[in-house]
Backbone as a chain_set.jsonl record, in Angstrom:
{"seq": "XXXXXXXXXXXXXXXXXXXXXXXXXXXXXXXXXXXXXXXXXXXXXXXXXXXXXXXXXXXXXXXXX", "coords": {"N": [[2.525, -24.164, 2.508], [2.778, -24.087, 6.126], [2.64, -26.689, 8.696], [0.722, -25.55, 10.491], [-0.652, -24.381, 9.023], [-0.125, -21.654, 7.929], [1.44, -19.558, 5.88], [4.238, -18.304, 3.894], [6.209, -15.853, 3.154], [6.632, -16.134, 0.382], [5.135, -17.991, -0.53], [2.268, -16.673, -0.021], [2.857, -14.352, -1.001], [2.105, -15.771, -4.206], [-0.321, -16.953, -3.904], [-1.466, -14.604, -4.191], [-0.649, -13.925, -6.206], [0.947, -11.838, -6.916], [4.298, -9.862, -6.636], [7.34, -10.684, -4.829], [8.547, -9.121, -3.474], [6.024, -6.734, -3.806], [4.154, -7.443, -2.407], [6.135, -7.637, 0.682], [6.38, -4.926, 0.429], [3.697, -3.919, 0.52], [3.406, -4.951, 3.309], [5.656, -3.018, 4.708], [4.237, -0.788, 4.465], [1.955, -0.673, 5.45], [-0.687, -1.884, 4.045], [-1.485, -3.961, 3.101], [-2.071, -7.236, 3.25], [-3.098, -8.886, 7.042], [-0.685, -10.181, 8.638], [1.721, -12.019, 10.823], [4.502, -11.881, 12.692], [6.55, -14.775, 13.718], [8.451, -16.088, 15.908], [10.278, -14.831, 14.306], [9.896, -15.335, 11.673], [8.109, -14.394, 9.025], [4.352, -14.413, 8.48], [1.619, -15.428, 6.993], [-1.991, -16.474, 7.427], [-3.777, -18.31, 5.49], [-6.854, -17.355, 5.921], [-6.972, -14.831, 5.866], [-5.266, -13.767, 3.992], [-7.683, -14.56, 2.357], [-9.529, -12.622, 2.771], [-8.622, -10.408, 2.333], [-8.121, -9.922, -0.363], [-11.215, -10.709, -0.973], [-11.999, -8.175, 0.069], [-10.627, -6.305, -1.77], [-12.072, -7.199, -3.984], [-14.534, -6.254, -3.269], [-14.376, -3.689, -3.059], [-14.23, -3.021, -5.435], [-16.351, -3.848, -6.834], [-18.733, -3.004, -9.647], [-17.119, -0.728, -10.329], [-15.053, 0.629, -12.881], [-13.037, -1.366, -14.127]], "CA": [[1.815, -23.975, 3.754], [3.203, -25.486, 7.222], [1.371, -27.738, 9.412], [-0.365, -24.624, 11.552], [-1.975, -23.821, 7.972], [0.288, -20.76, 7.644], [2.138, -19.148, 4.689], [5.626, -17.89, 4.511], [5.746, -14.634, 2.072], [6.908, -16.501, -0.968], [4.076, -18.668, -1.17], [1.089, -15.913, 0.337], [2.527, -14.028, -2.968], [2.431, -16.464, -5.121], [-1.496, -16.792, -3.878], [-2.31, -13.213, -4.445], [-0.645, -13.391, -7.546], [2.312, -10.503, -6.453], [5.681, -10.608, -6.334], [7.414, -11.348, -2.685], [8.878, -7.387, -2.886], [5.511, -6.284, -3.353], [3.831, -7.87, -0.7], [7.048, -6.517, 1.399], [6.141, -3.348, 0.669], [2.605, -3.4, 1.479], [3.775, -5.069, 4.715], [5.741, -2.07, 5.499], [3.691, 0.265, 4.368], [0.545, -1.275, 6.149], [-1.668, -1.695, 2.72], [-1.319, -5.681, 2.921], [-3.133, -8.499, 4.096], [-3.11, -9.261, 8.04], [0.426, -10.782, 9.221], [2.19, -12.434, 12.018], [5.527, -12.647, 13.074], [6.544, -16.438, 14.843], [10.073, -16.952, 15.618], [11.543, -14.374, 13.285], [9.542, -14.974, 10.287], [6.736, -13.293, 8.724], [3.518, -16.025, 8.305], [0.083, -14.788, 6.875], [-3.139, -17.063, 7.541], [-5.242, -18.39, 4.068], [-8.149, -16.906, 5.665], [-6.949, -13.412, 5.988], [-5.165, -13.438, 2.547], [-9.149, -14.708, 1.12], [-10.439, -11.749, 3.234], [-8.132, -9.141, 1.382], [-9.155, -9.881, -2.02], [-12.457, -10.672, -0.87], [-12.474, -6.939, 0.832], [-10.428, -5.694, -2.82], [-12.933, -7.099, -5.009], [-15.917, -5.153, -2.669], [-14.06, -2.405, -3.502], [-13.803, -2.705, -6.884], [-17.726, -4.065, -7.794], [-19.376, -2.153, -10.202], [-16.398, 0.29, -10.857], [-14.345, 0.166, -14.462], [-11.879, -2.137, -14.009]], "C": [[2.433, -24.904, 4.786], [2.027, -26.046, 7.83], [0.807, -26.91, 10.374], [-1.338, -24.032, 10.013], [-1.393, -22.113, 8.093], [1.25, -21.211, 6.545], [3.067, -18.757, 4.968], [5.284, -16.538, 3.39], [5.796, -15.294, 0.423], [5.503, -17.641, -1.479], [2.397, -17.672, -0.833], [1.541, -15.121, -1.144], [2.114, -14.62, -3.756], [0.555, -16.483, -4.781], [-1.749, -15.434, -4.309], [-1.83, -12.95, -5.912], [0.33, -12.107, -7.723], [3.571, -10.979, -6.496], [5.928, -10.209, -4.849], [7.973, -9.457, -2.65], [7.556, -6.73, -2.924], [4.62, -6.193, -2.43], [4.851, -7.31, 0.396], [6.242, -5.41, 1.209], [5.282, -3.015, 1.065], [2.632, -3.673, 2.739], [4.058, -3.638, 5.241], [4.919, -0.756, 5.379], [1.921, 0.385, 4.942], [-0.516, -1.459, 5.697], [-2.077, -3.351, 2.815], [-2.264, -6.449, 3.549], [-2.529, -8.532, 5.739], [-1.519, -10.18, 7.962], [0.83, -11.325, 10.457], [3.966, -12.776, 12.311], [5.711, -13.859, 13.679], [7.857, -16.474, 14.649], [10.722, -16.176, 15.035], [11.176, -14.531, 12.267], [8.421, -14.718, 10.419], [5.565, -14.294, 8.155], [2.033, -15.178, 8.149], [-0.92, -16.302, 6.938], [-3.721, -17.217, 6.203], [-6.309, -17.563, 4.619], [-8.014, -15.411, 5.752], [-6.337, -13.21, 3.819], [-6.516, -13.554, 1.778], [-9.552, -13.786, 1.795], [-9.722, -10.689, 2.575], [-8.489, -9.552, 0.499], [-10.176, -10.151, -1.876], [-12.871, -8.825, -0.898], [-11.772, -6.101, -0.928], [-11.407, -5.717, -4.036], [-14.032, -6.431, -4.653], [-15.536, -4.034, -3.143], [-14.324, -1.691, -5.044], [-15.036, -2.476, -7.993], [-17.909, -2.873, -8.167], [-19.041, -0.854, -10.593], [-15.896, -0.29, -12.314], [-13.291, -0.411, -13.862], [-10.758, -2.034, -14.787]], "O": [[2.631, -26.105, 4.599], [0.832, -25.918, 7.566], [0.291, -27.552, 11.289], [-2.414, -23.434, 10.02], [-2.269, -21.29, 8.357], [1.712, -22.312, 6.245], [3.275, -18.637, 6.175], [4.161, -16.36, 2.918], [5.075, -14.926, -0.504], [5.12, -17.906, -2.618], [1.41, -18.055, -1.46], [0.866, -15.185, -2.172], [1.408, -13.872, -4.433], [0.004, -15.848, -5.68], [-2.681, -15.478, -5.112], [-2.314, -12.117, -6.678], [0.328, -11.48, -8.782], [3.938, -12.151, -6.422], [5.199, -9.687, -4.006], [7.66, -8.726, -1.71], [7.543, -5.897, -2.018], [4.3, -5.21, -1.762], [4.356, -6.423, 1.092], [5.394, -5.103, 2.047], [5.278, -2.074, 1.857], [2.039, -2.912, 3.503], [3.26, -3.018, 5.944], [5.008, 0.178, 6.175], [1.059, 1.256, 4.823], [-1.499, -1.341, 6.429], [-3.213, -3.688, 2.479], [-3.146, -6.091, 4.329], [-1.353, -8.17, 5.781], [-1.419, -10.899, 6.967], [0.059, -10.982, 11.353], [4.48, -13.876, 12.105], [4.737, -14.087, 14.396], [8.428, -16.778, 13.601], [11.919, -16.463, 14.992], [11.89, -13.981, 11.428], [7.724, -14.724, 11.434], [5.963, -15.043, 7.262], [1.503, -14.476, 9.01], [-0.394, -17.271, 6.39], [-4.203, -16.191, 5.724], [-6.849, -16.9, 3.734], [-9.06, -14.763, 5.701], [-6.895, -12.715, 2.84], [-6.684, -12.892, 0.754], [-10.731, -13.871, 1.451], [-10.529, -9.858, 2.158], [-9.719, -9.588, 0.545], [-10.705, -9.864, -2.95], [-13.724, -8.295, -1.61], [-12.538, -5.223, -1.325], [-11.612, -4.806, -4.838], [-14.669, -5.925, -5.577], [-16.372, -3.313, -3.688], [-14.502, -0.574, -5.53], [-15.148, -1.813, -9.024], [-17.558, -1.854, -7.572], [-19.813, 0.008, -11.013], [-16.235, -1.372, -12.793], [-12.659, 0.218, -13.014], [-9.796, -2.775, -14.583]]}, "num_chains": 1, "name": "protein.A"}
């Protein structure tokens, strides 16, 4: 994490538990957590990555897993 409390992709995977191509991919494919370009690189927020798996596990309660 840098000192604005952003992620770079290799460590926002590494939170979700993905690898860095499939995070890519939901990037481009617009499935992914919230993003930001700055400068030329790609920087996700902790509180949006805890709001996608927050919003995946809503999805998921009380189905078969």
């Amino acid at each position: 994490m840098n000192e604005n409390g952003l992620l770079n992709t290799r460590d926002a995977a590494r939170y979700l538990a993905v690898s860095v191509p499939t995070l890519t991919r939901w990037r481009s494919q617009g499935v992914g957590p919230r993003w930001a370009r700055l400068g030329g690189s790609v920087r996700y927020r902790l509180a949006d990555l805890q709001e996608f798996v927050e919003a995946g596990m809503a999805a998921t309660k009380g189905g078969a897993a």
